[in-house]
C-alpha positions as CSV (number, residue, x, y, z in Angstrom):
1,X,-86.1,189.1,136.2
2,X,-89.2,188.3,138.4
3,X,-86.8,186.1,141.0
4,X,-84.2,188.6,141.1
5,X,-86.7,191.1,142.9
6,X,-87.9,188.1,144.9
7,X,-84.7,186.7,146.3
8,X,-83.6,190.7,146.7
9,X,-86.7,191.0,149.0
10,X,-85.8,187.8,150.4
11,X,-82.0,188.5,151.0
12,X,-83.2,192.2,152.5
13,X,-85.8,191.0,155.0
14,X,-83.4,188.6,156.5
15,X,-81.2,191.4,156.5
16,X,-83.3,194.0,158.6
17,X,-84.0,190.6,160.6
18,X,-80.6,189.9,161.5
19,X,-80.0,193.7,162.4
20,X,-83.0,193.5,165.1
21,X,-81.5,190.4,166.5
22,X,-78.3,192.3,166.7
23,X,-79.6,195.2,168.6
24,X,-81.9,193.4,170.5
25,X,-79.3,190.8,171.7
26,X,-76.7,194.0,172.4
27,X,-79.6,195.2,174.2
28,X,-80.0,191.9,176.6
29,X,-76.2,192.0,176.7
30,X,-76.5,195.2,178.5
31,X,-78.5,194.0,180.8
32,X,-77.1,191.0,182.1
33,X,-73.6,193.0,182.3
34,X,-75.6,195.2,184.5
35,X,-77.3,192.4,186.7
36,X,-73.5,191.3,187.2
37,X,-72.1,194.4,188.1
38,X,-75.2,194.9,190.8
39,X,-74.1,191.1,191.8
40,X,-70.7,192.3,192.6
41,X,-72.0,195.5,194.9
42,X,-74.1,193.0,196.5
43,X,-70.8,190.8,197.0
44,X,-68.5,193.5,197.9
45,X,-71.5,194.8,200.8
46,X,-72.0,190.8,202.0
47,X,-67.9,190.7,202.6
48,X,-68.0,193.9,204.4
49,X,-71.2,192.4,206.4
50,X,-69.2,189.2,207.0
51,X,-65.6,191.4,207.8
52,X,-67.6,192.9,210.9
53,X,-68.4,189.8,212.4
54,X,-66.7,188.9,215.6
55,X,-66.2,185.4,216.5
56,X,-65.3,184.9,220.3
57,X,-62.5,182.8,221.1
58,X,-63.2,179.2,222.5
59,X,-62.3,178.8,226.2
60,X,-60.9,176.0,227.5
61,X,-63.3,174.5,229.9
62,X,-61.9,172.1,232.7
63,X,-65.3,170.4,233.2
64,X,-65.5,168.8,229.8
65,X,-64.4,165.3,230.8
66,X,-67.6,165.8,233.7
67,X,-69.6,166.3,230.3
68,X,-68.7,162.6,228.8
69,X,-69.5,161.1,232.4
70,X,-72.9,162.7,232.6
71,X,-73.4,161.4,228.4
72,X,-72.4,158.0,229.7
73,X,-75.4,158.0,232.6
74,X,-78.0,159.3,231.0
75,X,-77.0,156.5,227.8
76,X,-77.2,154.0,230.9
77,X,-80.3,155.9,232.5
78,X,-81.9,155.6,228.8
79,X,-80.7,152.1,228.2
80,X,-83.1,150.7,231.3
């Protein structure tokens, strides 16, 4: 009759046990489902951010073959 009460005591220990686990692992559920939801304002404000940016357009420059002759003396100039 003795192990009865002892595997009872047993059986309801690792039953409060597995309740705190439960509530403390809903409770560290909670808080990563909040550190996600911040992540996501933090996303939606870096795409508004990154909306506002305005990139100027790229001119065509006529002097960009001078630019390869000038590259090709200072590789000589360097070269000596």
């Amino acid at each position: 009759m003795v192990w009865v009460i002892v595997f009872g005591g047993i059986a309801l220990a690792g039953l409060v046990m597995v309740i705190c686990y439960a509530v403390w692992l809903a409770h560290k559920a909670s808080d990563v489902w909040s550190e996600i939801s911040m992540l996501a304002d933090r996303a939606d404000e870096l795409a508004q951010l990154v909306g506002q940016i305005r990139v100027p357009e790229r001119t065509l420059r006529p002097d960009w073959s001078n630019d390869r002759s000038v590259y090709a003396q200072i590789d000589d100039v360097s070269a000596t």
